[in-house]
C-alpha atoms as one frame of an Amber mdcrd trajectory, in Angstrom:
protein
  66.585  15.711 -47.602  69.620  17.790 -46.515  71.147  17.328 -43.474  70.082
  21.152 -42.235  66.559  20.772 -43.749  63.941  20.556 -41.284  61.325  17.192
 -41.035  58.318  17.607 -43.431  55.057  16.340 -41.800  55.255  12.637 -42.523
  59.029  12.216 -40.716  57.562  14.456 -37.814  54.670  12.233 -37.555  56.964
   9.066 -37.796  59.295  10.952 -35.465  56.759  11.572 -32.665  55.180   8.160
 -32.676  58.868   6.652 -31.720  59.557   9.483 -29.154  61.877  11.415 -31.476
  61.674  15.035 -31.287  62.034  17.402 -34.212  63.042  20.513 -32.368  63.672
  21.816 -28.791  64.539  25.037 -26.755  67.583  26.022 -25.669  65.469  28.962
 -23.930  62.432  29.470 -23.212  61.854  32.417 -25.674  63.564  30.247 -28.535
  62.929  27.344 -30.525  65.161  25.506 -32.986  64.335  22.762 -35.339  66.603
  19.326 -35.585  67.603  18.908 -38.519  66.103  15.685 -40.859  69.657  14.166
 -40.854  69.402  13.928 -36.753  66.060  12.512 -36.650  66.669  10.190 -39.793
  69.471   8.812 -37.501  68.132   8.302 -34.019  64.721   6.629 -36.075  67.443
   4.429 -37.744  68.916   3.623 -34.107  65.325   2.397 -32.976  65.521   0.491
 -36.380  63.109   2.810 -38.051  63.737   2.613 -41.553  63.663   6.407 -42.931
  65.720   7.103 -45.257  63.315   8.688 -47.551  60.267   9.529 -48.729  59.054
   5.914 -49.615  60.694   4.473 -46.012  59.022   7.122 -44.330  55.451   6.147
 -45.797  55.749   2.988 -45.333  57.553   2.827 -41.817  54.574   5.528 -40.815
  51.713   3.179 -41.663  53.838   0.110 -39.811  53.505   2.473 -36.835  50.447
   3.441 -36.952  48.704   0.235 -37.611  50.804  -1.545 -34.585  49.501   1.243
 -32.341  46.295   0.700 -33.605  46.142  -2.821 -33.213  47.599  -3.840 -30.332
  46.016  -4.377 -26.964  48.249  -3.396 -24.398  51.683  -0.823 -24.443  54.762
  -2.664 -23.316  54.651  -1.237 -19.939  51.317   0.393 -17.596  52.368   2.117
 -14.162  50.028   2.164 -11.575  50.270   4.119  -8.469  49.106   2.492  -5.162
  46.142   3.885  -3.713  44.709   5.855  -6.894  41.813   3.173  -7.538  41.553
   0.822 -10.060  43.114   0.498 -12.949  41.749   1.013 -16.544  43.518  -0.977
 -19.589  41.156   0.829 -21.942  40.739  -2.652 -23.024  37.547  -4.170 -25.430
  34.356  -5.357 -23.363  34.990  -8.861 -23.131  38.575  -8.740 -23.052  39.943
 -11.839 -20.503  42.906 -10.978 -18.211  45.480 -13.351 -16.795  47.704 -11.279
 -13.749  50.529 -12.734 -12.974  51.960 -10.883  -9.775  56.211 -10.619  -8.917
  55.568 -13.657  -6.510  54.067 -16.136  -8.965  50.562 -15.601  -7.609  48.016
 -15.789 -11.092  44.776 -13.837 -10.751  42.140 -14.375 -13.501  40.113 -11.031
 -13.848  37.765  -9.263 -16.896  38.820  -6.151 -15.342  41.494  -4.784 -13.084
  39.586  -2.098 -11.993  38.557  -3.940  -9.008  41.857  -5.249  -8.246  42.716
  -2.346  -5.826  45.166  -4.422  -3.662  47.805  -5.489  -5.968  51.187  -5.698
  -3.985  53.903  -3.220  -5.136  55.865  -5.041  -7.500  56.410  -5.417 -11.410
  53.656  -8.053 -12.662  52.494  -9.927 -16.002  49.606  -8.968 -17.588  48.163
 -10.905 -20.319  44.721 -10.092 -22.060  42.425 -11.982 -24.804  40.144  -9.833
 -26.390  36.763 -11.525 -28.166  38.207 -10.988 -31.474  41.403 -13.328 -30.767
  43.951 -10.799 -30.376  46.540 -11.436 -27.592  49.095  -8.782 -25.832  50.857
  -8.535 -22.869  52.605  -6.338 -20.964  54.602  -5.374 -17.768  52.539  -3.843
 -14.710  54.415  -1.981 -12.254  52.892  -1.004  -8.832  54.741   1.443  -7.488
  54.353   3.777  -4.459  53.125   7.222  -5.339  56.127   8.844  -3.651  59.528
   7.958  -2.434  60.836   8.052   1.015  62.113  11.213   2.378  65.023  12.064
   4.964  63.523  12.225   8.723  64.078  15.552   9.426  66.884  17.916   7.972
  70.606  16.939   8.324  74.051  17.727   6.715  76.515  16.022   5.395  79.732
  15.649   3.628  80.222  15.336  -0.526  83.936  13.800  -1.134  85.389  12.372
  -4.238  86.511   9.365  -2.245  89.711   8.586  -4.349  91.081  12.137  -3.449
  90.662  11.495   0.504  93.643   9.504   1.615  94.487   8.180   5.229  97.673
   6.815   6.322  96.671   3.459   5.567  95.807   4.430   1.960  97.593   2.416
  -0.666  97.760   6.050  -3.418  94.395   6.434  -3.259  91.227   7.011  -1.025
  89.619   3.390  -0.442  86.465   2.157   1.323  88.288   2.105   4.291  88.827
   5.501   4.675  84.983   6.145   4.059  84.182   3.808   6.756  86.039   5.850
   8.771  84.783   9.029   7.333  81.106   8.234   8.039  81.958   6.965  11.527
  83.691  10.094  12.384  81.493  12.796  11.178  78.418  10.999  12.060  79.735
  10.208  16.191  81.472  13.139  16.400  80.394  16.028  14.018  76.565  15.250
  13.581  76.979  14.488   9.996  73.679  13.120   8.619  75.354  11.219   5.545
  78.517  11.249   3.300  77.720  11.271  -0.439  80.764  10.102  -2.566  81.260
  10.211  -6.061  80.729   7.006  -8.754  82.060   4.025  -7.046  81.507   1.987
 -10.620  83.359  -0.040 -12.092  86.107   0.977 -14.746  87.419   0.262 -18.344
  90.692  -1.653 -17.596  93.806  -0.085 -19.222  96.676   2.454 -18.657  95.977
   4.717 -18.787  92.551   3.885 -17.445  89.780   7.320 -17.914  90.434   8.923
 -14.786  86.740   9.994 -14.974  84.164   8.031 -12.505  81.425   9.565 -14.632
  82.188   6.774 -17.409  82.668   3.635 -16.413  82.768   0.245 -17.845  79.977
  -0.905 -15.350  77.101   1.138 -13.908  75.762  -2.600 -12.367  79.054  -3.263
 -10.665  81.640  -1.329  -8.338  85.075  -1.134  -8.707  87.338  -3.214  -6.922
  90.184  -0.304  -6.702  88.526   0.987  -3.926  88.810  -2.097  -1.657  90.988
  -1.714   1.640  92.826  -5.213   1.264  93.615  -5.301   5.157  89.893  -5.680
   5.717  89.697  -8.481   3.508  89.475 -11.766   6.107  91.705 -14.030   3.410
  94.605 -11.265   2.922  97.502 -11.797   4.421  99.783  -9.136   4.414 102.939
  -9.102   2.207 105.688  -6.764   3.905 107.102  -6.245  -0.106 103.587  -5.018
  -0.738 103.285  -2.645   2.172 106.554  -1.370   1.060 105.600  -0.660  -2.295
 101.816   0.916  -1.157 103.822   3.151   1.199 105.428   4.588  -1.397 102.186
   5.047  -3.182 101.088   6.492  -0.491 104.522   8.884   0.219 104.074  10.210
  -3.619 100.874  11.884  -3.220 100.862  12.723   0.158 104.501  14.081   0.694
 105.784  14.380  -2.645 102.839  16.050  -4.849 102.370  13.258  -7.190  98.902
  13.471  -8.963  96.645  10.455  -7.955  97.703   7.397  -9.740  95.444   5.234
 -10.439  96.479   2.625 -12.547  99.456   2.301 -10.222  96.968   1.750  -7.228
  94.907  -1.169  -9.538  98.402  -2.507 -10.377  99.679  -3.362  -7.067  95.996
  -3.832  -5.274  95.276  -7.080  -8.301  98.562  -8.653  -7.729  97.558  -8.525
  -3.852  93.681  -9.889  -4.669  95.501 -13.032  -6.854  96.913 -13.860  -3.676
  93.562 -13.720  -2.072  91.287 -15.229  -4.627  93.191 -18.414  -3.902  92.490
 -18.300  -0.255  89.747 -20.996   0.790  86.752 -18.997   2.249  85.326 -20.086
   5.700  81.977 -21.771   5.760  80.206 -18.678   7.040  81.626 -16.296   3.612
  81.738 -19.184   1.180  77.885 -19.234   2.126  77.879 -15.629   2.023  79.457
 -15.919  -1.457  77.062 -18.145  -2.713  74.175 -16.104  -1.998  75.506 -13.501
  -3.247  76.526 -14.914  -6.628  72.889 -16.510  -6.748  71.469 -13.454  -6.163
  73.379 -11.496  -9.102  72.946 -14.445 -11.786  73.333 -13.559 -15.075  74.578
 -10.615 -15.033  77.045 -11.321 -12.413  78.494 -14.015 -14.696  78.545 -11.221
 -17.705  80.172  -8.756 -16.014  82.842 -11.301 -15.164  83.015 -12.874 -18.217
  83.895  -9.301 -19.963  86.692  -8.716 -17.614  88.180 -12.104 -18.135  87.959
 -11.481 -21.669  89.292  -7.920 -21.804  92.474  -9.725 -20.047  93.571 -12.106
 -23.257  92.266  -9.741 -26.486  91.955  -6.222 -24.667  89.455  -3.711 -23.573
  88.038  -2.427 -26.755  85.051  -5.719 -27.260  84.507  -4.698 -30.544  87.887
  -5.466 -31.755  87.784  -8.786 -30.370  86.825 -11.953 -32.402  83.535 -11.675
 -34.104  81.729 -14.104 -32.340  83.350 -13.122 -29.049  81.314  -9.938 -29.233
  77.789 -11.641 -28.533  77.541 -12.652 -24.535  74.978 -15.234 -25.664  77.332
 -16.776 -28.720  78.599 -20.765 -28.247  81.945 -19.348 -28.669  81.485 -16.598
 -25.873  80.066 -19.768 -23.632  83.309 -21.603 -25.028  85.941 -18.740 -23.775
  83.939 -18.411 -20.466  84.684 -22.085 -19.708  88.352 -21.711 -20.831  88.897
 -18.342 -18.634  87.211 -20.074 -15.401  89.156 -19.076 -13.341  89.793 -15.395
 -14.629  85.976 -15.604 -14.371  86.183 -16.977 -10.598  88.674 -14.345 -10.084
  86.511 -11.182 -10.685  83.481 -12.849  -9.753  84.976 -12.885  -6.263  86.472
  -9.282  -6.512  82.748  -7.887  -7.232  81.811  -9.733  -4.065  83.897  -8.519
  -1.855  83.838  -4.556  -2.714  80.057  -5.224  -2.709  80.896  -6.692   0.573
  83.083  -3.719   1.963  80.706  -1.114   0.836  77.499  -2.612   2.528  79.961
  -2.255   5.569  80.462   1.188   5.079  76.909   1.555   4.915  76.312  -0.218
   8.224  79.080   1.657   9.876  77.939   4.920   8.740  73.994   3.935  10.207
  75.419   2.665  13.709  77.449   5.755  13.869  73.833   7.828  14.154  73.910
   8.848  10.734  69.496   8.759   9.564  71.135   8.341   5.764  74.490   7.286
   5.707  76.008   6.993   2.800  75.058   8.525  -0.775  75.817   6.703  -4.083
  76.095   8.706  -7.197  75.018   7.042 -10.607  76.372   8.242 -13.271  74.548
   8.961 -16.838  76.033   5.987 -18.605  78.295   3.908 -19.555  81.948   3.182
 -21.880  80.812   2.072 -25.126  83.270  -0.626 -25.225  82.497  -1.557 -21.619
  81.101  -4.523 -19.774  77.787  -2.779 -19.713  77.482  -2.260 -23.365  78.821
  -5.579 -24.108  76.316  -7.658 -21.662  73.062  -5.796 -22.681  74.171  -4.682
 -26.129  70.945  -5.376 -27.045  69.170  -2.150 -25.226  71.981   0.476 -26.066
  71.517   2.645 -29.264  73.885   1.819 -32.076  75.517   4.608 -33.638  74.677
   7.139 -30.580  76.162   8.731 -28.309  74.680  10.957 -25.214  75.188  14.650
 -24.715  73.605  18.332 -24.566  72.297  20.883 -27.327  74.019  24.082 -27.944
  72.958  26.627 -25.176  73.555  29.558 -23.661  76.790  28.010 -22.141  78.096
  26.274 -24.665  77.397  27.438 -28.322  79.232  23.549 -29.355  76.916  21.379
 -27.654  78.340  18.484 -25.622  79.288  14.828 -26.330  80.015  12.601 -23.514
  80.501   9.798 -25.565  77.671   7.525 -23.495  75.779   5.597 -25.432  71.985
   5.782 -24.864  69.507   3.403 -23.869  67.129   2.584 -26.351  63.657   3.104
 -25.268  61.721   0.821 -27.075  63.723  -2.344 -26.023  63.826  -1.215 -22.071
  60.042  -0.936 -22.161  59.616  -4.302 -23.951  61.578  -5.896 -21.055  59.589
  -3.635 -18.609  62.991  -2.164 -18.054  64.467  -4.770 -16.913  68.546  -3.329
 -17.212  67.132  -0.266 -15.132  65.137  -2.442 -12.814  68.454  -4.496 -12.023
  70.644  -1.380 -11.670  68.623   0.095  -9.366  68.158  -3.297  -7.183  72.173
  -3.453  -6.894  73.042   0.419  -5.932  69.830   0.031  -3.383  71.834  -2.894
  -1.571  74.539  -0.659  -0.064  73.187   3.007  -0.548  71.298   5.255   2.541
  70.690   7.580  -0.569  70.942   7.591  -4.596  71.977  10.579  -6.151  71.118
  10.255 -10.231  73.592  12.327 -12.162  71.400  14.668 -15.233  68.258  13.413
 -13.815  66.559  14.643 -16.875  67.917  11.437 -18.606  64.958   9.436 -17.285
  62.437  11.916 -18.907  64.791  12.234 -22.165  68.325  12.299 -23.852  69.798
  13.940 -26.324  71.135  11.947 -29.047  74.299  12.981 -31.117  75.150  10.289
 -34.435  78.091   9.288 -34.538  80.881  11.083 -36.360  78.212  14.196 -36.159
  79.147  17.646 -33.966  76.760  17.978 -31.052  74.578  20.238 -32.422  73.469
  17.665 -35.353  71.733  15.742 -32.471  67.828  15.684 -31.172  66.123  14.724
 -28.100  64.701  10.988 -28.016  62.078  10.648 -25.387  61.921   7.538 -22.191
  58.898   6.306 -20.658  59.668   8.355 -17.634  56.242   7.504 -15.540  57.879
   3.764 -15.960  61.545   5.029 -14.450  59.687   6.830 -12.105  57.492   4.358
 -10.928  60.345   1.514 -10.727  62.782   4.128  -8.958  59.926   4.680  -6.115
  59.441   1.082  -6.181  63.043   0.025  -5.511  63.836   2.648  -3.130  60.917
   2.368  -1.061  61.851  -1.617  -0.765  65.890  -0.315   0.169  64.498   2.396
   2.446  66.531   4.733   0.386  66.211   8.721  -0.888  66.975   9.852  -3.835
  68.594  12.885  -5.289  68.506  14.327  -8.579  70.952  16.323 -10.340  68.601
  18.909 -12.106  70.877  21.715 -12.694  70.946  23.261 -16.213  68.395  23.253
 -18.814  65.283  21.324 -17.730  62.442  21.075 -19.366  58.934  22.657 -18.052
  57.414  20.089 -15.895  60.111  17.683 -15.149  61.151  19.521 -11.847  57.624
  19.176 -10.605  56.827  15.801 -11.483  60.048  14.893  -9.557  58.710  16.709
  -6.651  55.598  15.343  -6.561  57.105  11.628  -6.178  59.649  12.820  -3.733
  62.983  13.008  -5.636  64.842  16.082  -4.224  66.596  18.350  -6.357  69.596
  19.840  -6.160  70.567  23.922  -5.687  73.529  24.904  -5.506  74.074  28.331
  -3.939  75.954  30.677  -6.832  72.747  29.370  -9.336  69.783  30.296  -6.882
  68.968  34.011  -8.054  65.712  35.378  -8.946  66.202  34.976 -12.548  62.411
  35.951 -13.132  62.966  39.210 -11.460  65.950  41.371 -10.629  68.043  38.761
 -10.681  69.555  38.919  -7.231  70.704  36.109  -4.914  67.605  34.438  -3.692
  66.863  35.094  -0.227  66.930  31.761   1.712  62.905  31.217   2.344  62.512
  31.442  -1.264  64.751  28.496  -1.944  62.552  25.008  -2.446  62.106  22.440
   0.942  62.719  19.378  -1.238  66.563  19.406  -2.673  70.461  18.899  -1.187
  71.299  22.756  -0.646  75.524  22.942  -1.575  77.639  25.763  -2.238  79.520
  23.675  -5.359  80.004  20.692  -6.954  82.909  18.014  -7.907  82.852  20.240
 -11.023  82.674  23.950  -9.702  85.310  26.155  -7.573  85.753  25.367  -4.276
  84.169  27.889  -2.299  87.551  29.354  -1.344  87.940  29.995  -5.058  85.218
  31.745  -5.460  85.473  34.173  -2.753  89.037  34.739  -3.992  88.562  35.090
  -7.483  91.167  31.901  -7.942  89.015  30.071 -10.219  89.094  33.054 -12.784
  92.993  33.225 -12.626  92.794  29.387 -13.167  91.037  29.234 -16.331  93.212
  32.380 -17.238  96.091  30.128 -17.123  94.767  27.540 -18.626  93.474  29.965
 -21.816  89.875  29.441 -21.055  88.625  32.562 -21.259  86.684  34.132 -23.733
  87.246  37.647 -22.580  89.637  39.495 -21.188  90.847  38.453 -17.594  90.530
  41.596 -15.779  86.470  42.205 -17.124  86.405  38.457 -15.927  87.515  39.026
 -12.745  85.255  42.018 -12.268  82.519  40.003 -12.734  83.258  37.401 -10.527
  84.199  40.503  -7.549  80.741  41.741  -8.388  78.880  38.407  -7.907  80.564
  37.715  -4.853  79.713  41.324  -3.798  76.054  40.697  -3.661  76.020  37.322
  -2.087  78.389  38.242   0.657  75.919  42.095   1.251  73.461  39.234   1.700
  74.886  37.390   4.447  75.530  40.906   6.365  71.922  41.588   6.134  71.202
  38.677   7.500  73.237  38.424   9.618  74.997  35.783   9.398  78.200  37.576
   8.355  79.709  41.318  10.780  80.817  43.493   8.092  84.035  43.651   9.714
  84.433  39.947   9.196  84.390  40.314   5.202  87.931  39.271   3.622  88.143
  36.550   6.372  87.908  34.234   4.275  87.251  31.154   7.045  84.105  33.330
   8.289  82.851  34.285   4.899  82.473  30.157   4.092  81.514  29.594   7.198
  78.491  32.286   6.630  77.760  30.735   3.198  76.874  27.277   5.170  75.026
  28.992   7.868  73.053  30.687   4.568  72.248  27.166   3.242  70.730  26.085
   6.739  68.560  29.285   6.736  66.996  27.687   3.297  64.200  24.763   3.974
  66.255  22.580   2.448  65.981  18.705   3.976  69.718  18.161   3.227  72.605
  20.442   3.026  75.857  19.380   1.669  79.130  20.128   2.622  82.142  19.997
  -0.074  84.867  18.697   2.046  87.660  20.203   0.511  85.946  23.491   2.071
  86.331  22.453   5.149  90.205  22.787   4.841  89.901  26.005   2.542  91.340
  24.144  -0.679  91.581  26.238  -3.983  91.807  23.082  -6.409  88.422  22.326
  -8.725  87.959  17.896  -8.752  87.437  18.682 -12.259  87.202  21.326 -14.636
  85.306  21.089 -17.290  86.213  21.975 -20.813  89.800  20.718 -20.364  91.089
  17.051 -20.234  95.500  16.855 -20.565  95.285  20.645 -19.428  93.922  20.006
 -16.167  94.574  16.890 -13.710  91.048  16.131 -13.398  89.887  13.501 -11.342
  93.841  12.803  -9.840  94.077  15.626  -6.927  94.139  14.664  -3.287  91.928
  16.763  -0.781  94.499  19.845  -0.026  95.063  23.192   2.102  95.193  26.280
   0.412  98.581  26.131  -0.099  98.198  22.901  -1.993  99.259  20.366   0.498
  97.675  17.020   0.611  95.606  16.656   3.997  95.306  13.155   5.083  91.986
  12.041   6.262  93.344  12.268  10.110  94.716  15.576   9.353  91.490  16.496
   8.265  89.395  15.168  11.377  92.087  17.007  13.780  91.681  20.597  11.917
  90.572  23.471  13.687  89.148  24.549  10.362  87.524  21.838   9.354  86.082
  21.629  13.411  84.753  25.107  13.149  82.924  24.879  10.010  81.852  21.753
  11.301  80.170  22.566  14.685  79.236  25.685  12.732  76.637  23.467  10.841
  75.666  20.956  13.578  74.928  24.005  16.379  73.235  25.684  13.771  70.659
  22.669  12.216  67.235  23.209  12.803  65.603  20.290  15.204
């Protein structure tokens, strides 16, 4: 088979009983076909043998027959309160239930078993004939909760939001404070931050929060060491932060990082040597009981990273298996490295379910929003600990579109399917359980990952990728599950191509989407803004993104002379520019008609954002976010994609227009930021 040929009909068989697909849309008028070489390799991924004609016979008839003969699929949702529940199991067939408390049930049938507790149970059946299966039974709610009422809030990239007591970079501290403020003072319903995971060690370290090391674990960067009980402060230190601090804030330094991990770990040594109190050693030990295993991973990969470096699969052989007597060998050698970040994962757990609190007493109904990101590093502690579900030889990323003829390759790599629903997701279930102990809210980057992924082999452009398919019900199910225990919402990023259906089936369960103002147009029809009633109830309403113009920007036209600058445009600057006049043109004629902008008020540019907020709380939307770099008119994109040495993505501090860094106490003492502020809280409907 070529690598451009398209499957025949026994690979597209093979390929749709593993959840491979053999073509897709990148609109809906068009359909393309992947070609054999991309299936071949995302069947061999999900150790599918198919590397021809023979393999695929014979790998086809393995399939078939397994599906065929076994009892029960690895994983069956059911959703409380839609009756009993049908197996489609033989007459005859014996069931053992093993519930997520230890209770056993014995049953022929679980149809009558209508009061099953939420939970993820054991199900094992015998049918007459001897055959045996078993598989994971998760009773989920049918919908997840949703915010009381409506409320706004603030979206920050918390690194780039620096107080006075900042050592370089924006810390947990200064979210605390953030939350406290604009939920006392400014009626803020929640602040949603950007990935708070953990990160590949290194200099320089991937500025990017969207790729961590560690989806199951945050970063301990972001503590504020004066908040930590056992720190005792080191005037050399507080020098050396203050200058840190000085760089960025006085002296236009970009956001450094590794600088800020450099000096905070030399100050947590000190600490992690300081004997805790009864009250947080007990503290401690709950915690690390809770986390277990993969606690004790998670350490064990940093510890390791520290003598033979970050890249795992350079290090010794046997060092690359968690689960090897050599791994269990080093772990016992690096105690106290292992002790060391064991305790640093406890305490920025510790200092973010504080800025939860904080954010709940100050009035805020959500508090704060967690953002998890698609995936992980491939040669991070993730992929290391659970190498076992990831997707050898894959990596995660987009099809060609209408935006990008390339494709994309984030270099993620994917979750294998097969093994997460053999462990009834087990990685996910875990993920979820840690992010719900300190998050009001969840926001799931690419949503669409849960329903499926495209995969790109390695060494292969984008577009020689496919789509591989997830037992979304399951994800679904588990994510309504977990939440509903936490209390918490959820978010999904659904911008982009989605496929027909998903949207709705994540509105049915409660997820809110996301719409973000310069998309919402009647692309059905004329194609003209999209008057606020016809925007949907259940999403967070924003006018941009960590990865858009700032609204200033927009209104401007500075985000076309940026890319101009930068030689990212495809055409010519001034038709560019045109078009961006002419969009802003029609959104801003809206806002007159409304009437939530005087005519005479257009080119002001504090009146024009403050009419594009007032717009978003005309939509139904339950939450409506506010990028707070608006609030202080800054010009600067978080992060522009397309462009990595180019740009100083993911390294700005929050600024004015002029570019000056605005301190987080600057920024609760502008008029600016006041009027857009009381703007929004005035203007929420009860």
């Amino acid at each position: 088979m070529s690598e451009a040929a398209p499957c025949d009909g026994e690979l597209s068989r093979l390929a749709e009983l593993h959840g491979v697909a053999t073509s897709y849309s990148p609109s809906p008028d068009r359909t393309v076909a992947a070609s054999a070489s991309a299936v071949i390799a995302a069947l061999g991924a999900l150790g599918v043998d198919a590397s021809g004609p023979e393999a695929v016979r014979t790998a086809l008839a393995d399939r078939e027959r397994d599906l065929a003969e076994r009892l029960l699929p690895p994983t069956v949702v059911h959703w409380a309160g839609a009756g009993g529940i049908d197996l489609g199991l033989p007459a005859g067939t014996r069931l053992e239930l093993r519930t997520e408390d230890g209770e056993t049930l014995d049953a022929e049938t679980l149809d009558r078993v209508r009061d099953l507790p939420l939970g993820v149970h054991q199900v094992t059946a015998t049918a007459p004939d001897g055959r045996s299966g078993h598989c994971h039974l998760v009773v989920a709610p049918d919908r997840l909760p949703t915010p009381a009422g409506r409320s706004y809030g603030l979206l920050v990239q918390l690194y780039s939001l620096l107080s006075r007591r900042s050592w370089g970079m924006g810390d947990l501290g200064d979210l605390a404070a953030l939350a406290d403020w604009a939920g006392r003072t400014a009626g803020a319903g929640f602040v949603q931050v950007n990935p708070l995971h953990a990160a590949v060690p290194g200099a320089p370290t991937d500025p990017s929060p969207y790729r961590p090391s560690s989806r199951r674990f945050p970063d301990p960067v972001h503590l504020r060491l004066e908040s930590v009980p056992e720190y005792t402060e080191d005037p050399a230190l507080a020098e050396r932060a203050g200058r840190l601090r000085a760089a960025v804030l006085d002296q236009g330094a970009l956001i450094d990082r590794d600088a800020v991990w450099e000096l905070k770990r030399e100050a947590l040594e000190a600490v992690a040597v300081v004997p805790l109190d009864p009250a947080r050693q007990a503290a401690y030990d709950a915690f690390r009981a809770a986390e277990g295993q993969d606690l004790e991973d998670h350490a064990t990969w940093y510890a390791l990273a520290e003598k033979y470096g970050a890249e795992w699969r350079r290090w010794p052989e046997a060092l690359r298996d968690p689960r090897s007597a050599e791994t269990a060998r080093a772990r016992a050698g690096l105690a106290d490295r292992v002790a060391f970040h064991t305790r640093l994962a406890w305490l920025t757990v510790t200092q973010l379910t504080d800025a939860q609190r904080t954010a709940r007493e100050a009035g805020m109904p959500v508090g704060i929003v967690h953002d998890l990101a698609v995936g992980v590093h491939p040669e991070g502690a993730d992929a290391w600990a659970q190498g076992a579900f990831f997707a050898a030889g894959m990596s995660v990323g987009a099809p060609p579109d209408a935006f990008n003829a390339r494709g994309q390759d984030w270099g993620l790599p994917p979750w294998r399917p097969d093994r997460l629903a053999a462990s009834g997701h087990a990685p996910f279930r875990g993920l979820l359980r840690a992010l719900f102990r300190y998050a009001g809210a969840l926001r799931i980057d690419h949503v669409m990952g849960l329903f499926r992924l495209w995969w790109v082999p390695e060494g292969r452009p984008p577009t020689e990728g496919t789509y591989v398919r997830y037992d979304a019900e399951a994800m679904l199910a588990l994510l309504a599950l977990e939440a509903t225990r936490a209390g918490a919402v959820v978010i999904g990023e659904d911008l982009g191509t989605v496929e027909p259906g998903v949207r709705e089936t994540l509105q049915r369960h409660g997820v809110l989407g996301t719409s973000v103002l310069w998309f919402e147009r009647d692309w059905e029809g004329d194609g003209h803004p999209l008057p606020p009633h016809r925007w949907r109830a259940d999403c967070l309403a924003t006018a941009t993104t960590h990865d858009l113009p700032s609204t200033a920007a927009r209104l401007t036209g500075e985000h076309v002379e940026l890319r101009d600058r930068l030689g990212l445009l495809t055409r010519p600057v001034a038709q560019e520019l045109a078009e961006a006049k002419a969009d802003t043109a029609e959104w801003l004629a809206l806002l007159i008609s409304l009437g939530l902008l005087a005519g005479t008020d257009v080119g002001d540019e504090e009146a024009e954002i403050r009419a594009v907020h007032r717009f978003l709380l005309r939509t139904p939307a339950r939450m409506i976010g506010v990028w707070l770099p608006d609030t202080v008119g800054d010009r600067r994109p978080q992060n522009l994609p397309g462009t990595w040495d180019q740009y100083p993505n993911w390294r700005l501090p929050v600024a004015d227009p002029a570019g000056r860094p605005v301190t987080l106490e600057e920024l609760t003492a502008s008029r600016r930021a006041r009027a857009l502020l009381e703007t929004l809280d005035a203007d929420r409907a009860p």
